[in-house]
C-alpha positions in Angstrom: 32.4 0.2 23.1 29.6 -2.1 23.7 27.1 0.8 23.9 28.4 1.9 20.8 27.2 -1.7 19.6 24.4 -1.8 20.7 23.3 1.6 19.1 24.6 0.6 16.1 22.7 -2.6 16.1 19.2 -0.7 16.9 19.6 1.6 14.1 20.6 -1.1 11.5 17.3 -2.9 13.0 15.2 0.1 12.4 16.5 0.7 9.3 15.7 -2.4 7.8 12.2 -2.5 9.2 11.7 0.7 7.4 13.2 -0.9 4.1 10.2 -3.8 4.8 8.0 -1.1 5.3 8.4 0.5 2.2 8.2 -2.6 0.4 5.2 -3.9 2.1 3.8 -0.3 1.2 4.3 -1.0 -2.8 2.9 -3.8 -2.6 -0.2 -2.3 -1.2 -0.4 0.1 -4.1 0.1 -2.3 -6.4 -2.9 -4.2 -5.2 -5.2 -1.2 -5.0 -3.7 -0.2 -8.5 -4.5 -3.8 -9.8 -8.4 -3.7 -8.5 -8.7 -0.6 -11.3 -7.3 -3.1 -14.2 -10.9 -4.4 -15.8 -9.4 -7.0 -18.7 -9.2 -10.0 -17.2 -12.1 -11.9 -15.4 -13.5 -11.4 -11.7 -11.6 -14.5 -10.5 -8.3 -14.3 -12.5 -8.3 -10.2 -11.2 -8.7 -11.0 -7.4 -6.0 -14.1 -8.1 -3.2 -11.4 -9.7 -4.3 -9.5 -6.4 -4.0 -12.6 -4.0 -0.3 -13.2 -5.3 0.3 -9.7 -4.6 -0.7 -10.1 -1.2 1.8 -12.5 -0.3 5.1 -10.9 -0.7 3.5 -7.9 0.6 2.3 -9.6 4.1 5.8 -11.5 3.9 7.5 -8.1 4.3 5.0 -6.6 6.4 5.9 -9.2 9.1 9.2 -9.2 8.8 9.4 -5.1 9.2 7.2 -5.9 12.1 9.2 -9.2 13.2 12.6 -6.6 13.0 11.2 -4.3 15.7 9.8 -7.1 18.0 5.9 -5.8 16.9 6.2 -2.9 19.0 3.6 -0.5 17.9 2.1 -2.8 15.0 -1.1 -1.6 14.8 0.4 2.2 14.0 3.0 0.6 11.6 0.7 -1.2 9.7 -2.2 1.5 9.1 0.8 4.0 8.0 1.8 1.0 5.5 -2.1 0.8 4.5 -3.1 4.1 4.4 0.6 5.0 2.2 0.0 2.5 -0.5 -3.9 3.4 -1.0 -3.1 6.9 -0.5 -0.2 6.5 -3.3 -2.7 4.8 -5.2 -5.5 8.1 -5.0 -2.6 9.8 -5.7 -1.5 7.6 -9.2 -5.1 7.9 -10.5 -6.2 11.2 -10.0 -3.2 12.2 -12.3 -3.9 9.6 -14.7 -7.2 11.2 -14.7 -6.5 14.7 -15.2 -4.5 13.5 -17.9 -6.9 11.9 -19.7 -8.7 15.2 -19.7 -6.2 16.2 -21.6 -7.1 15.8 -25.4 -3.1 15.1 -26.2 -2.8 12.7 -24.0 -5.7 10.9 -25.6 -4.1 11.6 -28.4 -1.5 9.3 -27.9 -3.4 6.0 -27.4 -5.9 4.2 -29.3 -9.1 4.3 -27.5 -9.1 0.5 -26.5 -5.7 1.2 -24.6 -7.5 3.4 -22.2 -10.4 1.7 -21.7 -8.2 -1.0 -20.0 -8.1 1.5 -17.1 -11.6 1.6 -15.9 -12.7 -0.7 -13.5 -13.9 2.7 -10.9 -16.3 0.4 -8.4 -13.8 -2.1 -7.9 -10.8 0.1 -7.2 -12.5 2.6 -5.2 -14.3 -0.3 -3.0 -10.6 -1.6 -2.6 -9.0 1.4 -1.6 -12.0 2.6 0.4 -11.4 -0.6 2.3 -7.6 -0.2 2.8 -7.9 3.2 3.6 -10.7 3.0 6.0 -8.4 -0.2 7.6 -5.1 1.9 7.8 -7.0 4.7 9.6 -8.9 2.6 12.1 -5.4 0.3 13.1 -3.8 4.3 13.6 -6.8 5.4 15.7 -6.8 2.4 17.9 -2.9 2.7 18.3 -3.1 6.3 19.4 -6.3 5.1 21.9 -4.1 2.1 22.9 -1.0 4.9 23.4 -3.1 7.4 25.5 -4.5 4.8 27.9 -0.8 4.1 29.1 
Protein backbone atom coordinates (compact mmCIF):
# COMPACT_ATOMS: atom_id res chain seq x y z
CA UNK A 1 0.00 0.00 0.00
CA UNK A 2 2.72 2.44 0.79
CA UNK A 3 4.62 1.65 -2.43
CA UNK A 4 1.59 2.14 -4.20
CA UNK A 5 1.84 5.76 -2.57
CA UNK A 6 4.79 6.43 -3.17
CA UNK A 7 4.41 5.73 -7.01
CA UNK A 8 1.53 7.60 -7.16
CA UNK A 9 3.21 10.56 -5.58
CA UNK A 10 6.28 10.39 -8.13
CA UNK A 11 4.15 10.46 -11.03
CA UNK A 12 1.86 13.31 -9.78
CA UNK A 13 5.36 15.11 -9.19
CA UNK A 14 6.51 14.49 -12.71
CA UNK A 15 3.51 15.44 -14.05
CA UNK A 16 3.30 18.65 -12.73
CA UNK A 17 6.94 19.49 -13.59
CA UNK A 18 5.96 18.71 -17.06
CA UNK A 19 2.84 21.12 -16.75
CA UNK A 20 5.67 23.95 -15.51
CA UNK A 21 7.58 22.87 -18.28
CA UNK A 22 5.29 23.50 -20.89
CA UNK A 23 4.40 26.72 -19.39
CA UNK A 24 7.81 27.92 -18.97
CA UNK A 25 8.16 26.76 -22.81
CA UNK A 26 5.31 29.43 -23.88
CA UNK A 27 6.64 31.73 -22.34
CA UNK A 28 9.90 31.31 -24.18
CA UNK A 29 8.06 31.66 -27.45
CA UNK A 30 6.26 34.41 -26.48
CA UNK A 31 9.51 36.26 -25.78
CA UNK A 32 11.26 35.24 -28.97
CA UNK A 33 7.83 36.04 -30.81
CA UNK A 34 7.72 39.51 -29.06
CA UNK A 35 11.60 40.42 -30.18
CA UNK A 36 9.92 40.22 -34.01
CA UNK A 37 7.13 42.99 -32.96
CA UNK A 38 8.93 46.50 -34.24
CA UNK A 39 6.03 49.21 -33.05
CA UNK A 40 7.02 50.14 -29.96
CA UNK A 41 10.50 51.67 -28.90
CA UNK A 42 13.86 49.75 -28.13
CA UNK A 43 13.29 50.14 -24.35
CA UNK A 44 9.46 49.70 -24.01
CA UNK A 45 10.15 46.26 -26.49
CA UNK A 46 12.95 44.64 -24.30
CA UNK A 47 10.52 45.85 -21.09
CA UNK A 48 7.25 43.82 -22.64
CA UNK A 49 10.06 41.08 -23.03
CA UNK A 50 11.52 41.48 -19.34
CA UNK A 51 7.83 41.00 -17.89
CA UNK A 52 7.63 37.94 -19.96
CA UNK A 53 10.58 36.69 -18.43
CA UNK A 54 9.41 36.54 -15.06
CA UNK A 55 6.49 34.18 -15.09
CA UNK A 56 8.43 32.16 -17.42
CA UNK A 57 11.62 31.74 -14.98
CA UNK A 58 8.93 31.46 -12.05
CA UNK A 59 7.69 28.27 -13.71
CA UNK A 60 10.82 27.16 -14.95
CA UNK A 61 12.04 26.83 -11.33
CA UNK A 62 9.28 25.44 -10.00
CA UNK A 63 9.15 22.50 -12.80
CA UNK A 64 12.81 22.27 -11.75
CA UNK A 65 12.11 22.84 -7.86
CA UNK A 66 9.24 19.65 -8.42
CA UNK A 67 11.89 17.19 -9.52
CA UNK A 68 14.59 18.23 -6.92
CA UNK A 69 16.79 19.88 -10.10
CA UNK A 70 17.78 16.54 -11.16
CA UNK A 71 18.94 16.89 -14.72
CA UNK A 72 18.39 20.79 -14.94
CA UNK A 73 20.66 21.60 -17.45
CA UNK A 74 18.88 18.98 -20.00
CA UNK A 75 15.41 20.29 -18.80
CA UNK A 76 16.02 23.62 -19.38
CA UNK A 77 17.71 23.53 -23.01
CA UNK A 78 14.64 21.25 -24.08
CA UNK A 79 12.45 24.22 -22.59
CA UNK A 80 14.74 26.78 -24.62
CA UNK A 81 15.37 25.13 -27.61
CA UNK A 82 11.12 24.16 -27.73
CA UNK A 83 9.92 27.69 -27.41
CA UNK A 84 12.55 29.17 -30.01
CA UNK A 85 12.08 26.28 -32.12
CA UNK A 86 8.12 26.93 -31.79
CA UNK A 87 8.92 30.30 -32.57
CA UNK A 88 11.05 29.34 -36.25
CA UNK A 89 8.30 27.27 -36.55
CA UNK A 90 5.34 30.35 -36.11
CA UNK A 91 7.26 32.66 -38.53
CA UNK A 92 8.30 30.64 -41.28
CA UNK A 93 4.48 30.01 -41.83
CA UNK A 94 3.58 33.48 -41.21
CA UNK A 95 6.08 33.97 -44.02
CA UNK A 96 4.99 31.64 -46.57
CA UNK A 97 1.81 33.13 -46.06
CA UNK A 98 2.62 36.42 -46.83
CA UNK A 99 3.85 35.01 -50.04
CA UNK A 100 0.62 34.43 -50.62
CA UNK A 101 -1.04 37.42 -52.60
CA UNK A 102 -4.59 36.51 -50.66
CA UNK A 103 -3.33 36.59 -47.56
CA UNK A 104 -2.03 40.10 -48.26
CA UNK A 105 -5.01 40.59 -49.48
CA UNK A 106 -6.61 40.57 -46.37
CA UNK A 107 -4.73 43.32 -44.44
CA UNK A 108 -3.94 46.77 -45.11
CA UNK A 109 -0.28 47.05 -45.75
CA UNK A 110 0.52 48.92 -42.33
CA UNK A 111 -0.92 45.79 -40.48
CA UNK A 112 1.85 43.71 -41.75
CA UNK A 113 4.55 45.87 -41.54
CA UNK A 114 3.98 45.56 -37.69
CA UNK A 115 5.68 42.17 -38.16
CA UNK A 116 9.13 42.95 -39.17
CA UNK A 117 11.64 43.51 -36.78
CA UNK A 118 13.99 40.27 -38.65
CA UNK A 119 17.55 41.34 -36.78
CA UNK A 120 16.12 41.52 -33.51
CA UNK A 121 14.17 38.31 -33.50
CA UNK A 122 16.61 36.20 -35.24
CA UNK A 123 19.49 37.62 -32.70
CA UNK A 124 16.90 36.57 -29.92
CA UNK A 125 16.24 33.22 -31.02
CA UNK A 126 19.73 32.56 -32.32
CA UNK A 127 20.62 33.28 -28.67
CA UNK A 128 17.97 30.95 -27.14
CA UNK A 129 18.55 28.45 -29.42
CA UNK A 130 22.30 28.33 -29.38
CA UNK A 131 21.65 28.44 -25.11
CA UNK A 132 19.18 25.41 -25.15
CA UNK A 133 21.58 23.36 -27.29
CA UNK A 134 24.76 24.10 -25.37
CA UNK A 135 22.77 23.38 -21.60
CA UNK A 136 21.76 19.78 -23.65
CA UNK A 137 25.31 19.16 -24.83
CA UNK A 138 26.88 19.73 -21.46
CA UNK A 139 24.04 17.52 -19.79
CA UNK A 140 24.78 14.60 -22.11
CA UNK A 141 28.87 15.30 -21.38
CA UNK A 142 27.99 15.67 -17.62
CA UNK A 143 25.76 12.12 -18.17
CA UNK A 144 28.60 10.21 -19.97
CA UNK A 145 31.32 11.09 -17.44
CA UNK A 146 29.29 9.10 -14.77
Amino acid sequence: MLTLLVQRFRVTRKVISIICYVAAGFFVYMISFLSFINEPPVAAKLAIMGVFCIPGLISLLIGLAISRFRNWKSNTGIVLLSGAGFTVLVVFIFFCLLLSSEFRELFPEAKLDFFNDYVTGTFCVVILLFTGALLLRKAKKAEQRL
